[in-house]
MMTF fields as JSON, N, C-alpha, C and O atoms, coordinates in Angstrom:
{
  "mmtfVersion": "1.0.0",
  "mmtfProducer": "UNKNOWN",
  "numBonds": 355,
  "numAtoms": 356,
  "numGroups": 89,
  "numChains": 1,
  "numModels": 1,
  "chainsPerModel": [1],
  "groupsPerChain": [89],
  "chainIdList": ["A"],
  "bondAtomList": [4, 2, 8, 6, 12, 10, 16, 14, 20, 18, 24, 22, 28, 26, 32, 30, 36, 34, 40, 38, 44, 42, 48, 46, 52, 50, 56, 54, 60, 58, 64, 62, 68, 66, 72, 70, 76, 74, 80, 78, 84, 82, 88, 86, 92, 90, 96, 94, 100, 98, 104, 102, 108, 106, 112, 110, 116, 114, 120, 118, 124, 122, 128, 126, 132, 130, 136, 134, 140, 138, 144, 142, 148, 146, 152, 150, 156, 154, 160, 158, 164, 162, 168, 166, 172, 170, 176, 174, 180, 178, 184, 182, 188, 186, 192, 190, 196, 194, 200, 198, 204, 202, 208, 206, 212, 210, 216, 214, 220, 218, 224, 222, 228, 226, 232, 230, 236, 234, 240, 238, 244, 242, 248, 246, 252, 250, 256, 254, 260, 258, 264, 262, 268, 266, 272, 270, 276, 274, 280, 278, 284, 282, 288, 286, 292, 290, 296, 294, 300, 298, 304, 302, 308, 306, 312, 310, 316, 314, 320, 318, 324, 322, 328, 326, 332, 330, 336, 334, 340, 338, 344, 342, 348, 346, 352, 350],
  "bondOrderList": [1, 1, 1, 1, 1, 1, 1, 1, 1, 1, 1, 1, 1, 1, 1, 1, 1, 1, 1, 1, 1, 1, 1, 1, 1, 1, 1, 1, 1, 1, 1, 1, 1, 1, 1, 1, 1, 1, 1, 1, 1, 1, 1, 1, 1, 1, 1, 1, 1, 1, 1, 1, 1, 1, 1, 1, 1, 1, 1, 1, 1, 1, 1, 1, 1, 1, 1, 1, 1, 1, 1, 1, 1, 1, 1, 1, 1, 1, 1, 1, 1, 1, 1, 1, 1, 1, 1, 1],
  "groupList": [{"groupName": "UNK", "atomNameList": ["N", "CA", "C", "O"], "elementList": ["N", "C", "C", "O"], "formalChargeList": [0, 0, 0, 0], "bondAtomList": [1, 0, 2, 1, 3, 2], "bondOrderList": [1, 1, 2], "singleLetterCode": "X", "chemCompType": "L-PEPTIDE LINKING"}],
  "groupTypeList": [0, 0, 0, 0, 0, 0, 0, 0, 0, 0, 0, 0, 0, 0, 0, 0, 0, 0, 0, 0, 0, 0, 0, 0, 0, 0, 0, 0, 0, 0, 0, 0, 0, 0, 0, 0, 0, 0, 0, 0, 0, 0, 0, 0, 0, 0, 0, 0, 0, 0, 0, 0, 0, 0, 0, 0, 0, 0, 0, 0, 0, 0, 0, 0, 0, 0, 0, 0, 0, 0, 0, 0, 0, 0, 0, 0, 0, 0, 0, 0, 0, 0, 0, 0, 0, 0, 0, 0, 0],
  "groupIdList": [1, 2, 3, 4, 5, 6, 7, 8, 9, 10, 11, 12, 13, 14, 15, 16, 17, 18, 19, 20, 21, 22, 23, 24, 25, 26, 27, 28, 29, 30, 31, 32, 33, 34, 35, 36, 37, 38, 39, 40, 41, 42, 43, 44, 45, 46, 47, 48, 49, 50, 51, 52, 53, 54, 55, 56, 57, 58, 59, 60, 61, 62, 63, 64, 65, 66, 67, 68, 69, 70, 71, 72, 73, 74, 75, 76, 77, 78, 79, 80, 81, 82, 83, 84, 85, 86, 87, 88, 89],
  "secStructList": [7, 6, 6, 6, 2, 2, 2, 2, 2, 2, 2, 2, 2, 2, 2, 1, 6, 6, 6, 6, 7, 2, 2, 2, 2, 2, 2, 2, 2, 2, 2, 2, 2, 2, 2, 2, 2, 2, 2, 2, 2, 2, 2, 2, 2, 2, 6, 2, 2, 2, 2, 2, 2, 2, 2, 6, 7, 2, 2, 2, 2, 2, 2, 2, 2, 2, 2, 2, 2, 2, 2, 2, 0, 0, 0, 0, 0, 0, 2, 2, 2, 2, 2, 2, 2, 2, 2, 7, 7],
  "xCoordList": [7.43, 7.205, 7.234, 7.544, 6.843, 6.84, 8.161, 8.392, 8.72, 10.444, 10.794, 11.998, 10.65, 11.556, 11.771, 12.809, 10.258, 10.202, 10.961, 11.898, 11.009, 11.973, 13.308, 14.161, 13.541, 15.365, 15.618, 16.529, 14.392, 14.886, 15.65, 16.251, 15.214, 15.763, 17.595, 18.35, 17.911, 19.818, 20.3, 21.485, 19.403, 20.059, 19.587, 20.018, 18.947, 18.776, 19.887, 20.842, 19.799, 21.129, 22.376, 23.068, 22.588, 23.903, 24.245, 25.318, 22.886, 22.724, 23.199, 23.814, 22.763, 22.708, 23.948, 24.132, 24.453, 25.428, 26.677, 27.296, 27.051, 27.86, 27.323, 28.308, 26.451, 26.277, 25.01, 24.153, 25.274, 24.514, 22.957, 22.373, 22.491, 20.987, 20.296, 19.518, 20.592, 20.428, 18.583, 17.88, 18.233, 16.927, 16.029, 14.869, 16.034, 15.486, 15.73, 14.76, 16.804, 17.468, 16.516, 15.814, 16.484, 15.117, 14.057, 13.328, 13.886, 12.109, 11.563, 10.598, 12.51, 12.314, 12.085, 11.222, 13.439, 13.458, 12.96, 13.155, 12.013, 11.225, 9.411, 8.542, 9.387, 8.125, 8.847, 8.487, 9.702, 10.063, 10.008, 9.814, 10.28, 10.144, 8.568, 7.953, 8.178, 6.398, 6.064, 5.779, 6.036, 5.373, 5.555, 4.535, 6.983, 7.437, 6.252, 5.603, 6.355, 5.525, 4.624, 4.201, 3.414, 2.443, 2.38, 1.302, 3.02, 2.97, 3.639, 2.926, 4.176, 3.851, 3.006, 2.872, 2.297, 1.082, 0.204, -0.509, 0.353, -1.04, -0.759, -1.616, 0.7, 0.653, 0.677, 0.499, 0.953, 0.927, -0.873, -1.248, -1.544, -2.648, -3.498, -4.688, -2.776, -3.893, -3.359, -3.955, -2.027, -1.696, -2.856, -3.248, -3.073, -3.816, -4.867, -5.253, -5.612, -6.844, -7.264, -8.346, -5.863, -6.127, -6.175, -6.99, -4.917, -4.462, -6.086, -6.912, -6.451, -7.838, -8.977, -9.668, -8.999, -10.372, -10.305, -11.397, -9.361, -9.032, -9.462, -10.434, -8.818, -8.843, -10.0, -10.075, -11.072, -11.771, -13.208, -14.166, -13.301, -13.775, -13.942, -13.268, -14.706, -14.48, -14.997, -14.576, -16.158, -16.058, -14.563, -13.768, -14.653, -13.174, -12.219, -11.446, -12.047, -11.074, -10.746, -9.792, -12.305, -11.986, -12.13, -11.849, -12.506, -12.35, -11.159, -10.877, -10.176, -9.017, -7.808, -7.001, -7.896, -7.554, -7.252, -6.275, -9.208, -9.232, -8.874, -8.806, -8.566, -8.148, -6.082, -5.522, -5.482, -4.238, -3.895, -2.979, -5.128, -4.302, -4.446, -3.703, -5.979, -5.791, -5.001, -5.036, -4.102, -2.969, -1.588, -0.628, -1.778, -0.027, -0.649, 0.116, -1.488, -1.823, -1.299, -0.708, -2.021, -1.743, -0.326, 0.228, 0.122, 1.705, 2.59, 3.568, 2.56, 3.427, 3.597, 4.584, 2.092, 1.865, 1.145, 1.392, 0.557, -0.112, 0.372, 0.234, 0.83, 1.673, 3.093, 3.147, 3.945, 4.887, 4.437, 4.778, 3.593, 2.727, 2.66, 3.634, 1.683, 1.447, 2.537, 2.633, 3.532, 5.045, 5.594, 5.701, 6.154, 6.618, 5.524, 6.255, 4.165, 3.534, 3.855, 3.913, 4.062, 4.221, 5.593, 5.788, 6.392, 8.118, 8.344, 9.293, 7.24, 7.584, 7.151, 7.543, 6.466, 5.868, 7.102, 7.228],
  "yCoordList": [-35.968, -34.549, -34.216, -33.086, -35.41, -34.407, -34.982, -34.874, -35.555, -35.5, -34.771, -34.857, -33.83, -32.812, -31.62, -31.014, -31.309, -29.827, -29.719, -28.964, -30.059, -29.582, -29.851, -29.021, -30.545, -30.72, -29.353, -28.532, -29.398, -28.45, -26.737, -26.009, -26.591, -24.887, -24.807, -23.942, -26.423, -26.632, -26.92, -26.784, -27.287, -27.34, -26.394, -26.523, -25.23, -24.04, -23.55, -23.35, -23.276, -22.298, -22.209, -21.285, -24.35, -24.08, -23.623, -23.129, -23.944, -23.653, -21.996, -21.741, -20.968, -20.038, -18.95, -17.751, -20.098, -19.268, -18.453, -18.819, -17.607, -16.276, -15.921, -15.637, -15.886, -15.585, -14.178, -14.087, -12.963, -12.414, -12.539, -11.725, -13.626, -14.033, -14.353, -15.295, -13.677, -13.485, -13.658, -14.666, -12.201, -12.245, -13.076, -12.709, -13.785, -14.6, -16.055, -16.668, -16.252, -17.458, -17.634, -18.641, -16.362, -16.482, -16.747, -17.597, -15.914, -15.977, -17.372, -17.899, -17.902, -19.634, -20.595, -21.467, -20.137, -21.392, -21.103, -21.848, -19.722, -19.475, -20.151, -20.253, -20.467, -20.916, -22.679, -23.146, -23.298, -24.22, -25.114, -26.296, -23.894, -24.594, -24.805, -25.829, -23.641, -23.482, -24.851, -25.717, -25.277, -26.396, -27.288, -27.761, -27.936, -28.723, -29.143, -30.156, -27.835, -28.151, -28.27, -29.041, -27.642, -28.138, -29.702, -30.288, -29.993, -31.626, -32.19, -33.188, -32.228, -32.752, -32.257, -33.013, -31.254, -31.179, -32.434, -33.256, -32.418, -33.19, -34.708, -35.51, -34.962, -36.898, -37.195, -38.364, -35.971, -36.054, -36.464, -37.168, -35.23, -35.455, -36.566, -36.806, -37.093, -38.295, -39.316, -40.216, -39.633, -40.804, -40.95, -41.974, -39.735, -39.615, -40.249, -40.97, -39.86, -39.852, -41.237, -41.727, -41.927, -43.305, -44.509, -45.414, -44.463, -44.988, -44.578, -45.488, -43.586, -43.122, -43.962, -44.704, -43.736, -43.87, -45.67, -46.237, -46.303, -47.588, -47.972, -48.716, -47.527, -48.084, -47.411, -47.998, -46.022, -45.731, -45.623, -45.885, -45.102, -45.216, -43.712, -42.726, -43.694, -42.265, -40.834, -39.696, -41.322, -39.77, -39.242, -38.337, -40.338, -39.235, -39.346, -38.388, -39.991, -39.773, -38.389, -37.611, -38.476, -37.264, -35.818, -34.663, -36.111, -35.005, -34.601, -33.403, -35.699, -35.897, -35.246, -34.356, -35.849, -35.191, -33.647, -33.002, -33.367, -31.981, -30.955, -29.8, -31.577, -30.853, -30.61, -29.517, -31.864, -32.0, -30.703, -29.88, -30.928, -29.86, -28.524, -27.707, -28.124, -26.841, -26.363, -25.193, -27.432, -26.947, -26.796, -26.193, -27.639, -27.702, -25.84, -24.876, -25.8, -24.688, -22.899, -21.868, -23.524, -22.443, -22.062, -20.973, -23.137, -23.233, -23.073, -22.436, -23.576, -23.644, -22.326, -21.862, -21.972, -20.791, -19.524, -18.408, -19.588, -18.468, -17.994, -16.789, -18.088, -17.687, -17.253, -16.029, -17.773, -17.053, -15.814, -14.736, -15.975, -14.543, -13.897, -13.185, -13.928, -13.294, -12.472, -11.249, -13.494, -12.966, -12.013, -10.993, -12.179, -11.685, -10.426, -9.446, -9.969, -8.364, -7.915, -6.685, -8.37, -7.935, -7.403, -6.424, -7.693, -7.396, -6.339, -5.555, -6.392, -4.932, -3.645, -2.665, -3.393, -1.935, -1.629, -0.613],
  "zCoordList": [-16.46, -16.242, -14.761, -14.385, -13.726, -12.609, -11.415, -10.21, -12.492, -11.911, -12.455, -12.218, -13.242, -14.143, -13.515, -13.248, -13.263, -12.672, -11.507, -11.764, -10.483, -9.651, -10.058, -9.742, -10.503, -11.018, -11.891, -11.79, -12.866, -13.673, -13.492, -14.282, -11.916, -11.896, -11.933, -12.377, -11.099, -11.318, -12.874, -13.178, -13.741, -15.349, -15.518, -16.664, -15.543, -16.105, -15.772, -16.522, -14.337, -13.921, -14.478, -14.905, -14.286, -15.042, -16.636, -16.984, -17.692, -18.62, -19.075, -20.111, -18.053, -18.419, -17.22, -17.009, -16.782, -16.351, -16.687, -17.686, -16.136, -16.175, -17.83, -18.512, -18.364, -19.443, -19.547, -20.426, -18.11, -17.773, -18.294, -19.01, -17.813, -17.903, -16.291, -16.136, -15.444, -14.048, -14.117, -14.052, -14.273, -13.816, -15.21, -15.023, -16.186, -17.362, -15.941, -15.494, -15.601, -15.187, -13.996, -13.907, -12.812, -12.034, -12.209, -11.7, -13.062, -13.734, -13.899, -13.345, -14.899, -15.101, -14.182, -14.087, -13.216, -12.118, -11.083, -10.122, -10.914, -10.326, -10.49, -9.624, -11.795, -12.48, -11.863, -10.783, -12.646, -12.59, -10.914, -10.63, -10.079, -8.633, -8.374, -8.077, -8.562, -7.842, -8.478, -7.651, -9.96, -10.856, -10.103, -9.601, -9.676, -8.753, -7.608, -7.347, -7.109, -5.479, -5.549, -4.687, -6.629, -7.1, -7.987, -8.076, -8.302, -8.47, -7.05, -6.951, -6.328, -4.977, -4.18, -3.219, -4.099, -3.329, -4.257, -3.681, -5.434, -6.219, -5.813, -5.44, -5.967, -5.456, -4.229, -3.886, -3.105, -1.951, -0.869, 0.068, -2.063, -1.92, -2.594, -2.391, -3.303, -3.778, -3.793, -4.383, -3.167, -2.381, -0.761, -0.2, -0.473, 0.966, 1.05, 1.971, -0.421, -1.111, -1.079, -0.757, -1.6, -1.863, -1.188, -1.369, -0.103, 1.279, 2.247, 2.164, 2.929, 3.18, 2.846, 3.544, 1.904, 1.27, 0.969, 0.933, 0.815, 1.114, 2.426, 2.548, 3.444, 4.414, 5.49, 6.569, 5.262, 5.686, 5.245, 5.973, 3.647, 3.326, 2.341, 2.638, 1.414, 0.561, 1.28, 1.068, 2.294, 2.992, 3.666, 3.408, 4.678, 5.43, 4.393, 4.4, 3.702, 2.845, 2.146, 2.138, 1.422, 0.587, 1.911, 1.589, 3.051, 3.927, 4.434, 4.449, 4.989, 5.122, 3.747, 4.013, 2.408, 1.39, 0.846, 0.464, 1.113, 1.437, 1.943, 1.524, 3.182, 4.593, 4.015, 3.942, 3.738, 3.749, 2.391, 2.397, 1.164, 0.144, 0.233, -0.312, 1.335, 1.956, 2.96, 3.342, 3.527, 4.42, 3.982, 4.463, 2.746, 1.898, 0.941, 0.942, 0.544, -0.108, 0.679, 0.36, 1.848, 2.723, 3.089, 2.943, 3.571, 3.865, 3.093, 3.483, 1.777, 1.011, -0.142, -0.714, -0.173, -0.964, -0.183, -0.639, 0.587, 0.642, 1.68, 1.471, 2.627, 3.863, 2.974, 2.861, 2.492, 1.555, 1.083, 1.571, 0.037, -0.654, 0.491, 0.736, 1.386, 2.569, 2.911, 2.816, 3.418, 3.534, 3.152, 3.833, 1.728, 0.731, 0.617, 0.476, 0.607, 0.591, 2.031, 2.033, 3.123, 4.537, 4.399, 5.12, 3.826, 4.292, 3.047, 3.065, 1.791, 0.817, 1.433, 0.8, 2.472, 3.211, 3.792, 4.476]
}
């Protein structure tokens, strides 16, 4: 499953191409990408978690962890959003 999701928005597309399914075809591989990045924020962060907390110990770890999925969060999602309401005015 979490090799799928990002592959999956290029077999949709081609699935549903020239077969005027434009905005269905977005919608999907619009869901289909975000899922993606949210399963690499999740192994990104708990590879950190694990490597860390191995070699430091479980506080900084899980502080370190913390820190990394509130910055992939921010970056990856909420600065976009952000974005994306700033440029509709």
């Amino acid at each position: 499953m979490a090799c799928a999701a990002p592959k999956a928005p290029a077999a949709f597309h081609r699935a549903g191409f020239r077969r005027r399914l434009k905005d269905h075809v977005a919608r999907y591989t619009t869901r289909f990408a975000l899922s993606g990045l949210g399963q690499l924020v999740l192994a990104l962060t708990s590879a950190l978690l694990l490597i860390v907390t191995v070699v430091f110990g479980l506080h900084v770890g899980s502080w370190l962890a913390g820190g990394a999925l509130a910055w992939f969060v921010c970056v990856w999602y909420l600065l976009p959003l952000w974005s994306r309401a700033r440029t509709r005015r």
